[in-house]
C-alpha positions as CSV (number, residue, x, y, z in Angstrom):
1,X,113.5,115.3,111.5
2,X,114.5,118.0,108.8
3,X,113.8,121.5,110.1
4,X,111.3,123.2,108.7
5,X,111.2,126.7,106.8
6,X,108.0,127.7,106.1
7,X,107.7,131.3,104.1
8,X,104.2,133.4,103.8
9,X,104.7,133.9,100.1
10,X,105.4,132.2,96.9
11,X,108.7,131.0,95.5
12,X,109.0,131.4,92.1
13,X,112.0,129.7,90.0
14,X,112.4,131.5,86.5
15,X,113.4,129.3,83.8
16,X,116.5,130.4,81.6
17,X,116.2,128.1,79.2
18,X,112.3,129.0,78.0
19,X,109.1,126.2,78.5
20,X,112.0,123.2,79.0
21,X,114.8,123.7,81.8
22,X,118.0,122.4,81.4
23,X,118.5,118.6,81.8
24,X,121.9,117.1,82.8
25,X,122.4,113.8,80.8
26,X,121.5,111.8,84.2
27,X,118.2,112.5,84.5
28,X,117.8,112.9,80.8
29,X,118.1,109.6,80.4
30,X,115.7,108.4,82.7
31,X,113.1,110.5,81.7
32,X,110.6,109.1,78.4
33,X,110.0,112.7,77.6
34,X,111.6,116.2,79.2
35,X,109.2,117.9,81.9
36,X,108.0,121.3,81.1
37,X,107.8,124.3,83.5
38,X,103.9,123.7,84.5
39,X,105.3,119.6,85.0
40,X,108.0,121.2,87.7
41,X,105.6,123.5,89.8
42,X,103.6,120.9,90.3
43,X,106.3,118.4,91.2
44,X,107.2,121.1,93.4
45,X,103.4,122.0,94.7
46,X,102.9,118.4,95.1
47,X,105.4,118.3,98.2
48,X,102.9,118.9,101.1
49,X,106.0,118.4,104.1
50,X,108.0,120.8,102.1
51,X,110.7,120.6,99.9
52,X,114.4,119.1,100.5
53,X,116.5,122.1,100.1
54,X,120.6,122.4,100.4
55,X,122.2,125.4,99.7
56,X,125.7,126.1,98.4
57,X,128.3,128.7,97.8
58,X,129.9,127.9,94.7
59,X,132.6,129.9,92.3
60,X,131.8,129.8,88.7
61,X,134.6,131.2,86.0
62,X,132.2,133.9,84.2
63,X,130.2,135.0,87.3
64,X,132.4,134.9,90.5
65,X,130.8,133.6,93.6
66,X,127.3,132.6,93.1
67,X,124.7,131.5,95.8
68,X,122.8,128.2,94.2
69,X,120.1,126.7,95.8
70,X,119.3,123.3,95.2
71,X,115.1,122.1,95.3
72,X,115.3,118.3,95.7
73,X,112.2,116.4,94.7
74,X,111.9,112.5,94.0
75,X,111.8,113.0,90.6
76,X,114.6,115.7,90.0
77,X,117.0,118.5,91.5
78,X,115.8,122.2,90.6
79,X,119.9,123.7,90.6
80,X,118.7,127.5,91.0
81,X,121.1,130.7,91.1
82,X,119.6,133.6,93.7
83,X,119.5,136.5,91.9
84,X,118.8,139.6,94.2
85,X,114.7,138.7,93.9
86,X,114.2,135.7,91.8
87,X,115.7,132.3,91.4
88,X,116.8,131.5,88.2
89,X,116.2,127.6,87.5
90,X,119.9,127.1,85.7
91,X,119.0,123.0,85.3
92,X,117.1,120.0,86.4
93,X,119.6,117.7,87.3
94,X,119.0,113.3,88.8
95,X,117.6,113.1,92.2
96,X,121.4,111.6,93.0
97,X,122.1,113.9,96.0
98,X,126.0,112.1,96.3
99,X,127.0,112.2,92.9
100,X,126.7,115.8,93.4
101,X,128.4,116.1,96.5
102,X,125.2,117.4,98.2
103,X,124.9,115.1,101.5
104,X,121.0,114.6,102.3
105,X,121.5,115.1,106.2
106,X,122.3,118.6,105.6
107,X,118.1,119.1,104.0
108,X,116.1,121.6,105.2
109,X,112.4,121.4,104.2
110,X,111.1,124.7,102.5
111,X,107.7,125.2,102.3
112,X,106.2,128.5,101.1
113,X,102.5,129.7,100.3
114,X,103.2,127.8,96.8
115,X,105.5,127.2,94.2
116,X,105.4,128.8,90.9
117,X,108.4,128.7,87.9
118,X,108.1,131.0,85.0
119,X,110.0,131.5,82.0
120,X,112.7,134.6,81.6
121,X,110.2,137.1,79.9
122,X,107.7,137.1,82.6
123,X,109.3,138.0,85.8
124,X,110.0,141.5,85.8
125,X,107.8,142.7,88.3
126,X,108.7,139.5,91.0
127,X,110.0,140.0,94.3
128,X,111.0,138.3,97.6
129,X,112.4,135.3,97.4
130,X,112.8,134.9,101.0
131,X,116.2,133.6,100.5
132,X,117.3,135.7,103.5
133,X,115.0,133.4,106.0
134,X,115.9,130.5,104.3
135,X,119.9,130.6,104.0
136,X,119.4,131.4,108.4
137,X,116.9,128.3,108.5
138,X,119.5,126.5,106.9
139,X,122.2,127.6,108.4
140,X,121.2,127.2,112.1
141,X,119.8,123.5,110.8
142,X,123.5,122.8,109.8
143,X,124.9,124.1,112.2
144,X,123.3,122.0,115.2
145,X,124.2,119.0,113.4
146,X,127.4,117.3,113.8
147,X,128.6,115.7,110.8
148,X,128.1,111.9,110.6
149,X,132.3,110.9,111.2
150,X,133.1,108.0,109.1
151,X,134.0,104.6,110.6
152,X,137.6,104.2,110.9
153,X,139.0,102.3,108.1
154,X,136.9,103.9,105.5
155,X,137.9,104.6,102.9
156,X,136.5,107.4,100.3
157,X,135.3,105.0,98.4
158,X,133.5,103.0,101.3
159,X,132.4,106.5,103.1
160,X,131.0,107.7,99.3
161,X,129.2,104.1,99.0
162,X,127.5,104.4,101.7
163,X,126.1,108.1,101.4
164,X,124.8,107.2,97.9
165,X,122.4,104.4,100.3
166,X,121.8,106.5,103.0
167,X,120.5,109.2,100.0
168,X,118.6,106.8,98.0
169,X,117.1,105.0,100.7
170,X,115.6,108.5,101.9
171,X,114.8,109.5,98.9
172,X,112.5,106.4,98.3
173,X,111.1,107.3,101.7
174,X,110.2,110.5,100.7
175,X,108.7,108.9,97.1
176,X,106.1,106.4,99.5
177,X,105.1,109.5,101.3
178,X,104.4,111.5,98.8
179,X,102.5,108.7,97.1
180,X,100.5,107.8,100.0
181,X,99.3,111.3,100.5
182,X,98.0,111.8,97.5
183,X,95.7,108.8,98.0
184,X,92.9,110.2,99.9
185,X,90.9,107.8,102.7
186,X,87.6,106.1,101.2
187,X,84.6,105.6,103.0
188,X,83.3,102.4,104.1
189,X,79.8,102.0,104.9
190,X,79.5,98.6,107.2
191,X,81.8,96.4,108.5
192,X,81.2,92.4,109.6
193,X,83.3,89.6,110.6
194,X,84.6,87.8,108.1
195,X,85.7,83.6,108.1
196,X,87.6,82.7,105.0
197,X,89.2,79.2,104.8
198,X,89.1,79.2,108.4
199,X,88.5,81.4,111.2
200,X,90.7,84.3,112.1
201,X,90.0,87.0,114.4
202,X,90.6,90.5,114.1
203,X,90.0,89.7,110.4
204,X,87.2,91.5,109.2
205,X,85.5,92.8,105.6
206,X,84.2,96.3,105.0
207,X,81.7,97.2,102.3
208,X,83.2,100.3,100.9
209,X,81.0,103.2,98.3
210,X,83.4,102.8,95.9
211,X,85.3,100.0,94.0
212,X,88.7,99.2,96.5
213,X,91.7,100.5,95.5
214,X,93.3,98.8,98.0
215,X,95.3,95.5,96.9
216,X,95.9,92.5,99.3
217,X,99.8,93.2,101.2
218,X,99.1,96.7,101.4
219,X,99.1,98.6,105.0
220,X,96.0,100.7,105.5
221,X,94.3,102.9,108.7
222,X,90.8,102.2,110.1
223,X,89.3,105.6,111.6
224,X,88.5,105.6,115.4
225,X,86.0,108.2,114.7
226,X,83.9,108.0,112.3
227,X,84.7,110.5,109.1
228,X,87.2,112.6,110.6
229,X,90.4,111.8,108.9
230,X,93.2,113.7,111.5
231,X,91.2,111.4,114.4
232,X,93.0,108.5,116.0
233,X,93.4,105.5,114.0
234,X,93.6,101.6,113.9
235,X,96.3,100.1,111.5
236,X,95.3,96.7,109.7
237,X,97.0,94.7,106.7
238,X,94.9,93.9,103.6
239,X,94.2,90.5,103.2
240,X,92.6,90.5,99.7
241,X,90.0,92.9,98.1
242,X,86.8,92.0,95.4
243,X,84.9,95.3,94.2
244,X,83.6,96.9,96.6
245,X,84.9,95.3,99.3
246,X,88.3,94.6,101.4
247,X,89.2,92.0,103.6
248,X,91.8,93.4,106.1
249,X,93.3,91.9,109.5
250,X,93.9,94.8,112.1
251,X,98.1,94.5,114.1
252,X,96.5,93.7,117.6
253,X,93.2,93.8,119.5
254,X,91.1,96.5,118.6
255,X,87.5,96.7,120.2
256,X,85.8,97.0,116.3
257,X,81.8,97.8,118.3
258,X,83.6,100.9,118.8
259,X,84.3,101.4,115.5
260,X,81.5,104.2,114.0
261,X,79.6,103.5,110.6
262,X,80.1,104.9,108.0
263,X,84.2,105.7,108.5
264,X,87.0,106.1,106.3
265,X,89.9,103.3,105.7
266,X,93.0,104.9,103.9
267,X,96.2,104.1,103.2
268,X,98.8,103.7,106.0
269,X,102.9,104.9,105.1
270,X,104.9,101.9,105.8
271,X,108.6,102.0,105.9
272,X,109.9,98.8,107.2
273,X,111.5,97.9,103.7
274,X,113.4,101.6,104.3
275,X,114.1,100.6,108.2
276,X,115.3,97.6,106.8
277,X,117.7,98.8,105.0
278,X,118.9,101.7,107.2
279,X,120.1,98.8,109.5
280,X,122.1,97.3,106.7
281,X,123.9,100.0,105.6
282,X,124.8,101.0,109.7
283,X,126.1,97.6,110.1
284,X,128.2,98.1,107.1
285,X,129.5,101.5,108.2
286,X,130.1,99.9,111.9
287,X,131.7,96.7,110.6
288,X,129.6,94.9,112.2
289,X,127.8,93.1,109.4
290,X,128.4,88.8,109.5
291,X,130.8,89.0,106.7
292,X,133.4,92.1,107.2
293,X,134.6,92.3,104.3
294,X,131.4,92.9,102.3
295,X,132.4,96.4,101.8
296,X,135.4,94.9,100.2
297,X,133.2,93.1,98.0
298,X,130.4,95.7,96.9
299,X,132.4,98.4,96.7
300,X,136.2,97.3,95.4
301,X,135.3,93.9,93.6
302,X,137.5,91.9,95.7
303,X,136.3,89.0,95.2
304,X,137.2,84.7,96.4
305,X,138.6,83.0,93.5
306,X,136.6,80.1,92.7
307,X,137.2,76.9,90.4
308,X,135.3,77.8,86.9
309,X,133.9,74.7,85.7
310,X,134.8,73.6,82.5
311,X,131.7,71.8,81.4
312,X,128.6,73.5,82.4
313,X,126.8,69.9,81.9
314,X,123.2,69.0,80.5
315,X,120.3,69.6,82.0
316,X,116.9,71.6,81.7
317,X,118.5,74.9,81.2
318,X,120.3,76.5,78.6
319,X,124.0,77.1,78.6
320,X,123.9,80.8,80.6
321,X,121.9,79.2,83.2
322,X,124.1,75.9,83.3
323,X,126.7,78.0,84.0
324,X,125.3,80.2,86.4
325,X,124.1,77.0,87.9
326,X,127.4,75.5,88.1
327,X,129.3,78.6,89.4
328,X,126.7,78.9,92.4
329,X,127.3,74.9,93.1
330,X,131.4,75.5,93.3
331,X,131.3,78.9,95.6
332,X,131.9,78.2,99.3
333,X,129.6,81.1,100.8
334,X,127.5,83.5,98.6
335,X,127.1,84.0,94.4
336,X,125.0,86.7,92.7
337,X,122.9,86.0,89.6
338,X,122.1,89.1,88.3
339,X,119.3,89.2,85.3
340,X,116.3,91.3,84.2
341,X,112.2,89.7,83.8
342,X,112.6,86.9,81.8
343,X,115.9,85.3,82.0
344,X,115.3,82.2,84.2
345,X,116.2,83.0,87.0
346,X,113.6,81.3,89.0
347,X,114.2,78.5,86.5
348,X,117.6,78.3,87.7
349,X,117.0,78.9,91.6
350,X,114.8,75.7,91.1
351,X,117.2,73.3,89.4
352,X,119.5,74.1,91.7
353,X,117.1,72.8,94.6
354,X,116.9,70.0,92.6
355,X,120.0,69.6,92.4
356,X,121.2,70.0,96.2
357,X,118.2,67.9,96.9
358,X,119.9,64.8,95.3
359,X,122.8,65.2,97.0
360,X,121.0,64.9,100.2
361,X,121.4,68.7,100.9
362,X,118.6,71.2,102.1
363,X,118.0,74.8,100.7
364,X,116.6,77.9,102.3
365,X,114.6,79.6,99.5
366,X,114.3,83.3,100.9
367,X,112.7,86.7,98.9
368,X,111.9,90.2,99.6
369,X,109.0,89.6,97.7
370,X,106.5,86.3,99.1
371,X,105.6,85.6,95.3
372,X,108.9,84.9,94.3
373,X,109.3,81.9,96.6
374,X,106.0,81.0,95.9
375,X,106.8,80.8,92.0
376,X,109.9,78.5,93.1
377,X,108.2,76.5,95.8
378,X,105.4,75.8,93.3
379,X,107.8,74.2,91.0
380,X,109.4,71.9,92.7
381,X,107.9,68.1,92.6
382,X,109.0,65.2,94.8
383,X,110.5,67.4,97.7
384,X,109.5,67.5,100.5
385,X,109.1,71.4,100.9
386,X,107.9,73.9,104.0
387,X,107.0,77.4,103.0
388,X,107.0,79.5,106.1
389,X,104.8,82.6,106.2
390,X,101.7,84.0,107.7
391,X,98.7,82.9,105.5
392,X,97.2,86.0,104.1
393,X,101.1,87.1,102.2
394,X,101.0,83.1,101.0
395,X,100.0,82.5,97.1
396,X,96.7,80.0,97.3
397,X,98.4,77.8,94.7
398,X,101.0,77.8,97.7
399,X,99.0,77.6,100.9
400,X,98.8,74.4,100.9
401,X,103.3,73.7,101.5
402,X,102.8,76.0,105.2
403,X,103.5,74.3,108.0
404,X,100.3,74.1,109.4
405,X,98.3,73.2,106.5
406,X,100.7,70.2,106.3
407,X,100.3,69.8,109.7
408,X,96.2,69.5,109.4
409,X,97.4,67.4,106.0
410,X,99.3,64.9,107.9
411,X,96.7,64.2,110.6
412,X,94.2,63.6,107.7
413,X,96.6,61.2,106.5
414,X,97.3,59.4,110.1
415,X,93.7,58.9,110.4
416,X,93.1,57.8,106.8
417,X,95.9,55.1,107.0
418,X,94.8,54.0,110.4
419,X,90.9,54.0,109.6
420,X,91.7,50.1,108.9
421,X,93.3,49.1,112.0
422,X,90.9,51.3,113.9
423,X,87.6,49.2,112.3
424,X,89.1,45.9,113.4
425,X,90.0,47.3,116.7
426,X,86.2,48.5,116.8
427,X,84.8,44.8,115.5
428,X,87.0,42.8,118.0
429,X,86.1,44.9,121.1
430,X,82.5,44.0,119.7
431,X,83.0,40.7,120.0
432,X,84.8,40.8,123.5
433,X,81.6,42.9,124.7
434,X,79.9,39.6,123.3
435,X,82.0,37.0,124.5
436,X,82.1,38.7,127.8
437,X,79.3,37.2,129.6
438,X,80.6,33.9,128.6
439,X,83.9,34.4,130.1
440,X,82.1,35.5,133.7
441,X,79.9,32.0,133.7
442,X,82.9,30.4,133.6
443,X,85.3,32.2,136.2
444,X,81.8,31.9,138.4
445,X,81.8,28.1,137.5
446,X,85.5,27.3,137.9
447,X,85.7,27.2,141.8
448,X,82.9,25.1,141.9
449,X,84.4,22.7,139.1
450,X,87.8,22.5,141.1
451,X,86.0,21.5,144.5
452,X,83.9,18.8,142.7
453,X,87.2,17.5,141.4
454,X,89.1,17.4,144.6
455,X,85.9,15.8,146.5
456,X,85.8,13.0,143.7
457,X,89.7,12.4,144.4
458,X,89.4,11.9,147.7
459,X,86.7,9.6,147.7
């Protein structure tokens, strides 16, 4: 956890440049059009936690030593020279923390009264920066951390790799908790159980006072008490939403009589993509990762030599994806196909089942994202195919290849194709019940018959 500076005052940043700070051509060219200096304080006001802040001592040629603080924000890095009692906002550079040597684990959050950047003619009569309180916030932050050590065999290139992914994988933390606070709670007004295709508890639907902006996948809170949003809270997965209402499923047994009406639902942070993540990159850094040379790989390009085919062949796809189909085929362990929207790649991924699925071979089709394997599972006809997953993260066009709907499918079928044999079965135990009585006549007659016999023998 970043430590935290908080200052009673403003902070105000005073643009050199006039309405439109500085851009560096990074984040110039990710930007449609160039933020002005009302578009920054509020980037900056927006921040609620505070604002990732690193500060540097840096030489420049036409002013000597210069303190520079840097304000980091999803969207940009405000590069700011202290000057005595006002920062002057040199540039807005890309939220790349590595590329300019500015580790994120160094941070401190700063958080004064509110943020405010003017342009050069306006900030004469300006004072306290509160530089002072932040350089010793930052200072002591630093220096009670030890510097992550890289892994032995590192090498620059490897150590730098892997900083860029610890940075942009906090930083896109940072972005999906700043996004899901400013998306206040709603209020619902009843809550009921709800049974869909089939009965599942702890699944319930809430009739909210305004249309849902929740969307089914999405992680959301339940309020324990009633319209007090800091109270303790429930967490739940949306299952689907219609207008004014959502379907969710609460993680766990939750007593919902307990639950007060009306409440509020809002959205829940969720970083398991981020968590995710921060395990790949430590196995990476540790070497511990199935294949150890990926770093190798991702970082260097060394890559196994493989046989090019020489004919792509003939098929459903065009000559790109022949050949990207072909080169997967011929690797030994892993191939990336890298395209944007609209390129067939889903296209390919399915031929390529196809494929493997006439050679007798099975294929794991796996995705970040459930409606990408839905798309491919969808598409394939005359396979045999399982989609795992829970229910509610399953495409309904889809629902229908889990295991247990096949399951339920199957026994439908067992019983259809044994509805036959089961009717004769039925009809001939009919006809024992009527042939039954028959049958015991006879075993009662058949001692008697055998003693007349005997008797007429003898005589």
């Amino acid at each position: 956890m970043s430590t935290v500076c908080t200052l009673p005052h403003p902070i105000t940043l005073v643009s050199t440049s006039g309405l439109l700070p500085n851009l560096d051509d990074r984040l110039a060219l990710s930007l449609d059009r160039p933020p002005d200096v009302h578009a920054v304080a509020s980037t900056l006001n927006g921040m609620e936690t505070g604002v990732p802040t690193i500060l540097r001592l840096e030489e420049s040629p036409r002013y000597g030593l210069q303190h520079v603080a840097y304000f980091c924000t999803p969207h940009f890095i405000a590069r700011c020279v202290v000057k005595e009692d006002v920062y002057l906002l040199t540039s807005l550079k890309s939220p790349a923390l590595l590329y300019y040597g500015l580790p994120s684990w160094q941070a401190i959050r700063v958080r004064p009264a509110r943020w405010q950047v003017l342009t050069s003619g306006r900030w004469s009569y300006l004072h306290r920066t509160g530089y002072e309180q932040v350089r010793r916030c930052f200072e002591a932050h630093v220096g009670s951390l030890e510097r992550p050590s890289p892994s032995e065999n590192l090498t620059p290139a490897h150590q730098a790799y892997l900083e860029m992914l610890r940075d942009h994988i906090a930083l896109a933390r940072q972005v999906e908790q700043d996004r899901i606070r400013g998306r206040p709670p709603v209020v619902f007004e009843a809550m009921e159980a709800t049974s869909a295709e089939r009965v599942v508890r702890q699944t319930y639907t809430l009739r909210l006072s305004e249309p849902s902006p929740f969307t089914a996948g999405e992680f959301v809170w339940v309020g324990l008490e009633g319209m007090n949003p800091e109270g303790p809270r429930a967490r739940a997965r949306v299952v689907g939403a219609d207008g004014r209402e959502v379907v969710i499923k609460f993680e766990g047994q939750v007593d919902v009589a307990r639950i007060p009406r009306p409440g509020l639902v809002g959205f829940e942070f969720n970083d398991v993509q981020q968590r995710v993540q921060e395990r790949a990159v430590k196995a990476l850094r540790d070497r511990t990762s199935l294949n150890p040379h990926l770093l190798h790989v991702l970082v260097d390009g060394e890559y196994t030599p493989y046989p090019m085919p020489e004919n792509p062949g003939e098929g459903p796809l065009n000559p790109s994806q022949n050949r990207a189909l072909q080169c997967a085929l011929a690797v030994e362990d892993l191939f990336l196909i890298l395209g944007p929207p609209g390129t067939g790649k889903t296209r390919t991924i399915t031929e390529m089942v196809n494929r493997l699925a006439r050679e007798g071979k099975r294929t794991l089709v796996t995705s970040k994202n459930n409606l990408a394997v839905d798309n491919v599972l969808t598409r394939l006809r005359g396979l045999r195919v399982v989609r795992i997953g829970h229910e509610d993260r399953v495409a309904p066009d889809a629902r229908h290849l889990l295991i247990d709907e096949q399951a339920r499918a199957m026994q439908r079928e067992i019983v259809a194709s044994t509805e036959g044999a089961f009717q004769l079965l039925k009809e001939a135990q009919s006809r024992w019940r009527t042939a039954e009585e028959p049958i015991a006549r006879l075993r009662e007659a058949a001692p008697r018959w055998t003693r007349a016999r005997a008797q007429r023998e003898e005589a």
